[in-house]
N, C-alpha and C positions, 0 to 999 in steps of 0.2 A: 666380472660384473659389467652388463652395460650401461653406456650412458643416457643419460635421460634429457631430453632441450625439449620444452615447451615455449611457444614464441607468443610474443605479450597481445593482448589486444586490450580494446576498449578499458578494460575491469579486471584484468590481470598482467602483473609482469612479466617478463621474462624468464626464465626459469631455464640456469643449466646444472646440469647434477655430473660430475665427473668423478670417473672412478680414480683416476689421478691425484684428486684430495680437494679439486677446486669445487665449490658451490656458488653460484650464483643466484641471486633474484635482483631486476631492474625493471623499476616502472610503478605506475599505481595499483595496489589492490583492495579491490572491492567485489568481489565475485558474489550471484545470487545466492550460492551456496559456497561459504569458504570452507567449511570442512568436506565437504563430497571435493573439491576442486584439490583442496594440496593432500586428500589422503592419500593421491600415489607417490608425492614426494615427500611424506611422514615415513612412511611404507619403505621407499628408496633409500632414504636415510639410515632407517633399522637396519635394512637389510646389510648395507656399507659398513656401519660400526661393528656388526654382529659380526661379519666377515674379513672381508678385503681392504679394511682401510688402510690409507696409505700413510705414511711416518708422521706428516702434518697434512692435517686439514686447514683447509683454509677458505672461510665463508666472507661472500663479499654480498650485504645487501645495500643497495641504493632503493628504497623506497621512497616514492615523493610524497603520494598520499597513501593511507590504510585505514578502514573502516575499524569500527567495535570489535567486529568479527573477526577481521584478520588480524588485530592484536591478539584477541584471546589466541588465537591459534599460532602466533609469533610466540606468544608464552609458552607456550607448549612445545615449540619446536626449540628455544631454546634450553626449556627443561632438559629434552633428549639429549643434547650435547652439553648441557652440564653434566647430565650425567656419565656423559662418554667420554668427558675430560678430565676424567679418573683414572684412564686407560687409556688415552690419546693426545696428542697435541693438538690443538686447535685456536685457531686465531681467525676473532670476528672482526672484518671492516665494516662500520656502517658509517656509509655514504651521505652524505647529505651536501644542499646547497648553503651556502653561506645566507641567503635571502629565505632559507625554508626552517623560521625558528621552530614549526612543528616536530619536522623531522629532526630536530638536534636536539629538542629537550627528549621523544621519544628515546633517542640512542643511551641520554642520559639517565633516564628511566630504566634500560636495562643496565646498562651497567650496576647500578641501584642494587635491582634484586636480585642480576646474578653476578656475586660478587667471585666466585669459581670461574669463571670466562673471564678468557681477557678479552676486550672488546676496547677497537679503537675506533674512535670518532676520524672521522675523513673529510674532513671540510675539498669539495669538489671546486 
């Protein structure tokens, strides 16, 4: 499977998708369109659990800001690896700044509802 590195600008993060098990996203997102923008790393995601994933996954997001939009679509990508973590190991860091209480009550927020992921808060 190859890998996948989108490089952030303005309105989107960083994005690297590794067949080795690592995921990353860093940076703000806010895309005109967030579903057309991450459906080829929903896509990649599929493809990786359906197939070749690796013993542990391991998702590291640093998000600073994120819109309406890209939470819905944060809920949904956690969805997918909830549900993959019925059949995989997976371990979410979410990043955040000690000065950034948005992004630390969000992490908290997932944790919340998805109580099947382990997710660990990352004070930066």
């Amino acid at each position: 499977m190859e890998n996948l590195k989108l490089e952030a600008t303005k309105y989107t993060p960083e994005i690297s998708l590794e067949s080795s098990g690592v995921i990353s996203m860093v940076g703000k997102s806010y895309p005109e369109n967030t579903f057309e923008f991450y459906s080829p790393i929903i896509e990649w995601v599929e493809a990786y659990f359906d197939g070749s994933a690796a013993d542990t996954t391991v998702v590291n997001m640093e998000i600073l800001y994120f819109n309406s939009s890209s939470s819905k679509l944060f809920f949904d990508f956690f969805d997918l690896l909830e549900e993959a973590s019925a059949n995989h190991t997976i371990e979410i860091n979410w990043i955040y700044d000690e000065e950034n209480e948005s992004a630390l009550e969000a992490g908290q927020d997932f944790i919340e509802d998805f109580e099947a992921l382990k997710i660990n808060l990352v004070k930066k």
